[in-house]
N, C-alpha and C positions, 0 to 999 in steps of 0.2 A: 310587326312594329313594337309588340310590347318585349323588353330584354329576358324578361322572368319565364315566358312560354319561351321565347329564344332558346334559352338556356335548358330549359325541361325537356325539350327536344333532340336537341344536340347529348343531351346525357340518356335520351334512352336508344339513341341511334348507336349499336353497340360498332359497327360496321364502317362509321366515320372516325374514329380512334383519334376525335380530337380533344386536345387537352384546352379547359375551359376555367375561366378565370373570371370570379363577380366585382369588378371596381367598386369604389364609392359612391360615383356615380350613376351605377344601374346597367351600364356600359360591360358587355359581352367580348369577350376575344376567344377565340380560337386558332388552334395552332397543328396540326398534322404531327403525327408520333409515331413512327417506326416498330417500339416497343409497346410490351403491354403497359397499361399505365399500371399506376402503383395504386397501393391499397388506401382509401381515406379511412383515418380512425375516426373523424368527429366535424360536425360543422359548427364548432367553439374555436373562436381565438381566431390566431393569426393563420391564418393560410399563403403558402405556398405550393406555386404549380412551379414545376421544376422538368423541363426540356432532358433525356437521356442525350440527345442527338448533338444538341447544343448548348451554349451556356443560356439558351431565352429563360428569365425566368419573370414569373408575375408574382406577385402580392398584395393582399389587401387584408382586411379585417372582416372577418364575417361573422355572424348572427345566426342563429338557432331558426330565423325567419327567412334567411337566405338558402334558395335554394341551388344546392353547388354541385356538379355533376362529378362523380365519382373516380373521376384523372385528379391528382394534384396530392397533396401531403397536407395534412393540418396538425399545427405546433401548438402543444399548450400552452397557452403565456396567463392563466388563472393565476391571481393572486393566492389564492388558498393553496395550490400544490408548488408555491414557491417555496427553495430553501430557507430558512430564517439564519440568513448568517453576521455573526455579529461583527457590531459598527468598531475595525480599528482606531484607538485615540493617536491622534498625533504624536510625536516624538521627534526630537533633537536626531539630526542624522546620525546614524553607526560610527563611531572612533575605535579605531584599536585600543585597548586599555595594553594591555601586554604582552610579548610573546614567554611561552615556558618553552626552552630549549635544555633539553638532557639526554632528547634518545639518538641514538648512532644510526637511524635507520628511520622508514617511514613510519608513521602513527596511523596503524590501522585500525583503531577501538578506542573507544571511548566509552566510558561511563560514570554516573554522579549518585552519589550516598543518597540515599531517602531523606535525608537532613540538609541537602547540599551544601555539606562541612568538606567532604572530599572530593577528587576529581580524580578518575584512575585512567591510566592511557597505556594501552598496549601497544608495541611495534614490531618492526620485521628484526629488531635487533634483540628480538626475544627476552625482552625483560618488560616487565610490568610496574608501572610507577603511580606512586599514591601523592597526590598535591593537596596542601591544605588548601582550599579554595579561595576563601577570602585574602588571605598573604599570595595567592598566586593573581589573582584579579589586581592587584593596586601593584603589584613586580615588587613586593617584599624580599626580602631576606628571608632565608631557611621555608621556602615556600615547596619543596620538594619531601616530604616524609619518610619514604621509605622505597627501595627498590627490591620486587619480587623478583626473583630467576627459578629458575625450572624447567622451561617450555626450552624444546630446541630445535625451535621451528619460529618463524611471524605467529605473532599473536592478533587474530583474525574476531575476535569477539569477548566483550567482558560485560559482566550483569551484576548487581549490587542485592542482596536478599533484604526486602523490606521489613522481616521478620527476625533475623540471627545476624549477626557481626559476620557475616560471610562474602568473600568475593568469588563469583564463578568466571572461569575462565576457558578459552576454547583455542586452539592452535592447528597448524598445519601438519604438525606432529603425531599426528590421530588423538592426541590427547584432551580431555575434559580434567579441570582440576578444582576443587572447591579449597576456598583460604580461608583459613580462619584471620581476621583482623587483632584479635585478642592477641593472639600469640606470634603471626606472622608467617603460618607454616601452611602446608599440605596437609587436609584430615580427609581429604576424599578425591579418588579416582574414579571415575565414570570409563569402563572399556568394554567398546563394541564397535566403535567406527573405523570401516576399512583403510578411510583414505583422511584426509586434512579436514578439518573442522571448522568450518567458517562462519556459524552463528551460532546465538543459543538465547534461549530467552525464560524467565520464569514465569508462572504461572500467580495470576494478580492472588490466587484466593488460597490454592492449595500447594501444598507441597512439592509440588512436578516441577523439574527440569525439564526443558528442550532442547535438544542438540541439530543440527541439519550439517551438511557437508560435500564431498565431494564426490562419495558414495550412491549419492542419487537416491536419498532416504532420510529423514527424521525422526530423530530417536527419543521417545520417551522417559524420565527416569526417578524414582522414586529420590527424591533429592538425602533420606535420613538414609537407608539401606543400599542405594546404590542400584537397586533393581530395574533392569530394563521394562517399562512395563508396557509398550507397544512399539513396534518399529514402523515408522509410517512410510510403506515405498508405493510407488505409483509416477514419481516423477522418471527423466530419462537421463537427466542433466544435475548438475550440481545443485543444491540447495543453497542458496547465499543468504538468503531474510526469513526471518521468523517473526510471528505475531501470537501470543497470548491473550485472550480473555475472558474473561469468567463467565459470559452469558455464550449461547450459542452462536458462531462456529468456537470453540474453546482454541482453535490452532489453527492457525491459516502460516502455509509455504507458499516462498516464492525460489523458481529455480530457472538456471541459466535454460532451460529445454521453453522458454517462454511463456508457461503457464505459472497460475498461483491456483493451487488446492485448497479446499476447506475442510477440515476434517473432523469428524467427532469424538471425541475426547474416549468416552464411554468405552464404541465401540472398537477405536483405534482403524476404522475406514475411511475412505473419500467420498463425502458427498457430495460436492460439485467439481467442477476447473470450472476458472476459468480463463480464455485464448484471447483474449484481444489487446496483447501486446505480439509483436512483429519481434521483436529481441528479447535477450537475457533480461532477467528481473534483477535488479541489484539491489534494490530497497523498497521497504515499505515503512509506514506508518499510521498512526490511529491516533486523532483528537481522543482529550478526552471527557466533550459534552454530548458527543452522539454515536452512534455504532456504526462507523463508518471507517473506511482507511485509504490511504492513497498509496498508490506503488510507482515504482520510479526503474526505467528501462534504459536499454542500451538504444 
């Protein structure tokens, strides 16, 4: 008659393989299971017992005091291992402010000066254009600055150096090109990728360039000499996103073969993958209040 000895019962009858569930009320259920059950981490928080067979599923809140027989799943829901994510303010809904139209082809790149005075866009009509920002935001007059050409291929990636008046740029062309802003020229080639160059990203602290591509590799590069200084291969598939950051992993890939690699900087090897995207990796990205990133799949 008492549910507590019910229950303690039922959880050491290893032979009865039923999934058991503590209500609020004290109140016992049991339920027959085909499979083995699943591992319990904890008797904290919310618990669910979850049916392989069927969709029956129980839930309730349990207690440290609660004795729960070892079928069922338990979810953290502690306050203390909650994310602290911060509270968005309100805002007036999105309007269009403006459209820039100038390129003949699609806009595959984008990127903005460290001062967000410029706005650079690369397309498949292979020229690279420089926007004053503020005159392209309100659809000014003379809001277009200057048009790069070089690339003769789509221009798949462009990056802005936080440190030198430089624009780097990456194309289908196998080519890597660093710009001087100063002058408006070519002062650096980067060559070593086989195939079409589809991201590239700098490095927050040091001097390295990153290249990735269609090569199925990520290329190192000393951004003043030019020096290749590791080639990251391990992937099977295209390289399409890059992430740089100055604490450990220093380089994280994403590539079409469905994994994202973390690599270490130092040693120029892979220390982890990881699988748990089903498709190509197209993007990724990194806040920047916590060491975290999101990636974004087919």
């Amino acid at each position: 008659g008492d549910p507590n000895a019910l229950a303690a019962e039922l959880s050491k009858n290893s032979s009865s393989q039923a999934l058991v569930a503590v209500t609020d009320g004290g109140a016992v259920a049991t339920k027959k299971r085909d499979k083995a059950p699943r591992k319990q981490h904890s008797n904290e928080g919310a618990m669910v017992a979850i049916d392989d067979n069927d969709a029956t599923q129980a839930t309730t809140t349990a207690t440290p005091d609660n004795n729960v027989a070892s079928q069922g799943i338990l979810v953290k829901t502690s306050s203390e291992r909650a994310a602290k994510i911060p509270r968005p303010t309100w805002h007036a809904p999105w309007k269009l402010a403006t459209v820039l139209s100038s390129h003949l082809g699609w806009v595959r790149s984008l990127a903005f000066s460290p001062d967000n005075q410029y706005l650079a866009t690369g397309s498949a009509d292979r020229t690279i254009k420089i926007w004053d920002f503020p005159k392209a935001s309100v659809g000014a007059d003379q809001a277009l600055k200057l048009t790069l050409t070089g690339h003769i291929s789509p221009v798949r990636g462009l990056a802005f150096s936080d440190k030198y008046p430089y624009l780097f740029s990456c194309a289908e062309d196998k080519q890597v090109r660093c710009w001087d802003l100063e002058t408006n020229q070519v002062i650096r080639h980067y060559h070593g990728h086989l195939s079409g160059v589809f991201c590239l990203a700098l490095h927050p602290t040091l001097d390295v360039l990153v290249t990735g591509g269609r090569d199925a590799v990520a290329r190192v590069w000393d951004m003043r000499t030019k020096t290749a200084l590791h080639v990251l291969s391990g992937h099977e598939h295209t390289v399409a996103s890059l992430l740089t950051k100055s604490t450990h992993p220093q380089i994280i890939t994403g590539s079409h073969d469905n994994t994202i690699k973390m690599w270490d900087l130092a040693a120029g090897k892979c220390f982890t993958t990881l699988t748990h995207h089903q498709k190509s990796i197209r993007a990724m990205v990194q806040p920047s209040f916590e060491n975290t990133f999101t990636s974004g799949a087919a």
